[in-house]
Structure formats: C-alpha cells, structure tokens
Backbone as a ProteinNet text record, in pm:
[ID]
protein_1_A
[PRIMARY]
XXXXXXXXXXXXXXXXXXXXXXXXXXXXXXXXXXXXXXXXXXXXXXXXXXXXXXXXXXXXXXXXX
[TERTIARY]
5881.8	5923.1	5798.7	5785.2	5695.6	5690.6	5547.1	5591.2	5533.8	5564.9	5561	5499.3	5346.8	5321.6	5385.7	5419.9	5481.3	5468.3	5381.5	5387	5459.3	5493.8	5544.5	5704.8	5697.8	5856.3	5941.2	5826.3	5868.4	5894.8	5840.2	5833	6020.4	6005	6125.4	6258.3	6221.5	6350.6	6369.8	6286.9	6244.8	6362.1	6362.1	6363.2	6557.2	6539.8	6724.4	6809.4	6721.5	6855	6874.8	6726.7	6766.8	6887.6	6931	7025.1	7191	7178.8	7320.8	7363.6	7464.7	7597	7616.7	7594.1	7677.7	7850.3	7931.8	8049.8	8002.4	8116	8126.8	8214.3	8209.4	8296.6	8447.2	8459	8593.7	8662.8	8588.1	8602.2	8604.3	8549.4	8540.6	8663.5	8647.4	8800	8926.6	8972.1	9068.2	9039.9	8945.4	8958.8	8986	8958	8996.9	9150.8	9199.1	9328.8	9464.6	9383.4	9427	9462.1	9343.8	9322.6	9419.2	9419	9476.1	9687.3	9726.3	9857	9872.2	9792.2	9846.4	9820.1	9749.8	9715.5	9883.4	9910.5	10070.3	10194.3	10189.9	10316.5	10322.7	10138.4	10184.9	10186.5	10160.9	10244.1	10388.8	10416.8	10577.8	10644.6	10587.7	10659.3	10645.1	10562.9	10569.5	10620.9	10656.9	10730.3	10868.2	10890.3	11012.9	11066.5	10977.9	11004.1	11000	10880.4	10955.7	11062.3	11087.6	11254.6	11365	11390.1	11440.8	11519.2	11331.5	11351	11403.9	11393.7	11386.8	11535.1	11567.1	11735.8	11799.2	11782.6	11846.5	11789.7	11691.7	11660.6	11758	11789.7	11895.2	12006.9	12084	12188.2	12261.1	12120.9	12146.8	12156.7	12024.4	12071.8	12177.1	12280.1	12396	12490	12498.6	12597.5	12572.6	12445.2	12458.9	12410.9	12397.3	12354.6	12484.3
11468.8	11333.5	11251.7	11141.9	11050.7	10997.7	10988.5	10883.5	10710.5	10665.8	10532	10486.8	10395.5	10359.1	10242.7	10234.8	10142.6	9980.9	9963.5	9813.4	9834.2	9866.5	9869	9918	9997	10019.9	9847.4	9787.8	9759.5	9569.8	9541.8	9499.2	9521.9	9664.5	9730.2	9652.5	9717.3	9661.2	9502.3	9441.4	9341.1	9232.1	9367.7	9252.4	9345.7	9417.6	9503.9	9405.8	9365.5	9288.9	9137.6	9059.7	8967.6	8955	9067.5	9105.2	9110.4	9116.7	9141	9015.7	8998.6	8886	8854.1	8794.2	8780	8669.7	8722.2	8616.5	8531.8	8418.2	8319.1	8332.9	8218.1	8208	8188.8	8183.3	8148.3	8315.2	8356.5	8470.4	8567.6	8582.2	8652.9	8629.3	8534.6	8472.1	8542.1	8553.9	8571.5	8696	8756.7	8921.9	8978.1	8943.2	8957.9	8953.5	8822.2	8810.7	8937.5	8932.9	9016.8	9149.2	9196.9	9331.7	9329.4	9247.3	9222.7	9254.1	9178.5	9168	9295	9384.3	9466.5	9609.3	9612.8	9676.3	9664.9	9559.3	9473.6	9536	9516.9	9628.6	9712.3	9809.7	9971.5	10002.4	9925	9953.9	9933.5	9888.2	9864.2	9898.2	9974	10078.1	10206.8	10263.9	10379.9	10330.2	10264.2	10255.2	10302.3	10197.9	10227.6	10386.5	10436	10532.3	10655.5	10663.6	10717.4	10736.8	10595.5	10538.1	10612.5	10634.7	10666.4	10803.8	10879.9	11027.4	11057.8	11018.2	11039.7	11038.9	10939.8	10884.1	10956.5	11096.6	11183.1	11295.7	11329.1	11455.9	11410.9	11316.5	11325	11345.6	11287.3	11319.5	11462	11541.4	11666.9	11737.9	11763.3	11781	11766.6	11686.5	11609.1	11730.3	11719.2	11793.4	11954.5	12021.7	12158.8	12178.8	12072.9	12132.4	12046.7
10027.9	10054.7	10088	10008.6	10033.9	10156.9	10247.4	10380.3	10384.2	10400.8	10419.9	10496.7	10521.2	10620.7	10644.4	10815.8	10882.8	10861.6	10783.7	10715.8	10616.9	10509.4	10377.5	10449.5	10516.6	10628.4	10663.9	10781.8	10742.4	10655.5	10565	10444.6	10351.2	10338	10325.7	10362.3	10506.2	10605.3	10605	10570.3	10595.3	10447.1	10340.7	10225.6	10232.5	10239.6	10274.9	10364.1	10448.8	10575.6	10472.7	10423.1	10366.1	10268.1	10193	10082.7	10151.8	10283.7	10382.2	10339.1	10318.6	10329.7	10472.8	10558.4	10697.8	10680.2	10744.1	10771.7	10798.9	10779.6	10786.7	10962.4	11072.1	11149.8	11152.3	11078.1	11030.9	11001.9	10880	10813.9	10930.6	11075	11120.6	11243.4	11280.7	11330.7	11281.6	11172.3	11051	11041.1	11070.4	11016.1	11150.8	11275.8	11410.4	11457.7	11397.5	11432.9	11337	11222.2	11132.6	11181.5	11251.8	11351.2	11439.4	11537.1	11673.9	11575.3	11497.2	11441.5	11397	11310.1	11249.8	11381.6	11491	11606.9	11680.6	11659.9	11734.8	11671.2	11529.4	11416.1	11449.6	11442	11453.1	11595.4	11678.6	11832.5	11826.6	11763.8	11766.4	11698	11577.7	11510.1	11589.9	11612.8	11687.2	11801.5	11877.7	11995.6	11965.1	11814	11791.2	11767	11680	11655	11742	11869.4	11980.4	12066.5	12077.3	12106.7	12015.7	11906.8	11800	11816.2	11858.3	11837.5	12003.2	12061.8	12221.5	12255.2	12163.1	12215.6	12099.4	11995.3	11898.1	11979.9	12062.1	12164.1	12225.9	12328.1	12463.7	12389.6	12300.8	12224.6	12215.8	12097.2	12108.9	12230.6	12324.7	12410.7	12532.9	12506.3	12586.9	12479.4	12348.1	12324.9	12360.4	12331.1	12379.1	12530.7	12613.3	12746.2	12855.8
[MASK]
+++++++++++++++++++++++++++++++++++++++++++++++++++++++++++++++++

C-alpha cells in the first residue's frame, strides 16, 4: 500500500468533502419530522399489538386456569 504524505492527505480530504451535497434546512427539518412520525406509528403499533396479545394470554388463561 502506497503511503501518502500528509499534504497530498490532506489535499485529498480536502477535494472529497468539497464533492458532499449538504441539506438544505428545510430538507433537514422534513426528514426530522418524518423520523419523529414514523418513530410515533411503530410505537403504536407495537403497543397495539402487545395489547392484543396480552388481552388473548389473559383470555386463555381465564379459560384453563
């Protein structure tokens, strides 16, 4: 493996970060809230669905115990 002296490093690094896309504020706003809602569903689907199974355990158990 070739090594690199630490100028041409970084030069490198230098011309890689320029090539990054950064968000927009907005875009990042919107991908946040996006998070936070779909974080909100699957809490409340699995709630539900604990609820679900919890209340078909007491059930069964009510009929054989």
């Amino acid at each position: 493996m070739a090594r690199t002296n630490p100028l041409q490093f970084v030069q490198q690094v230098r011309s890689e970060v320029s090539k990054v896309v950064w968000p927009t504020r907005r875009e990042v706003l919107l991908t946040t809230v996006m998070v936070f809602i779909m974080a909100a569903l699957t809490a409340a689907f699995f709630a539900l669905v604990d609820l679900g199974i919890r209340s078909g355990l007491q059930a069964v158990l009510n009929i054989f115990g």
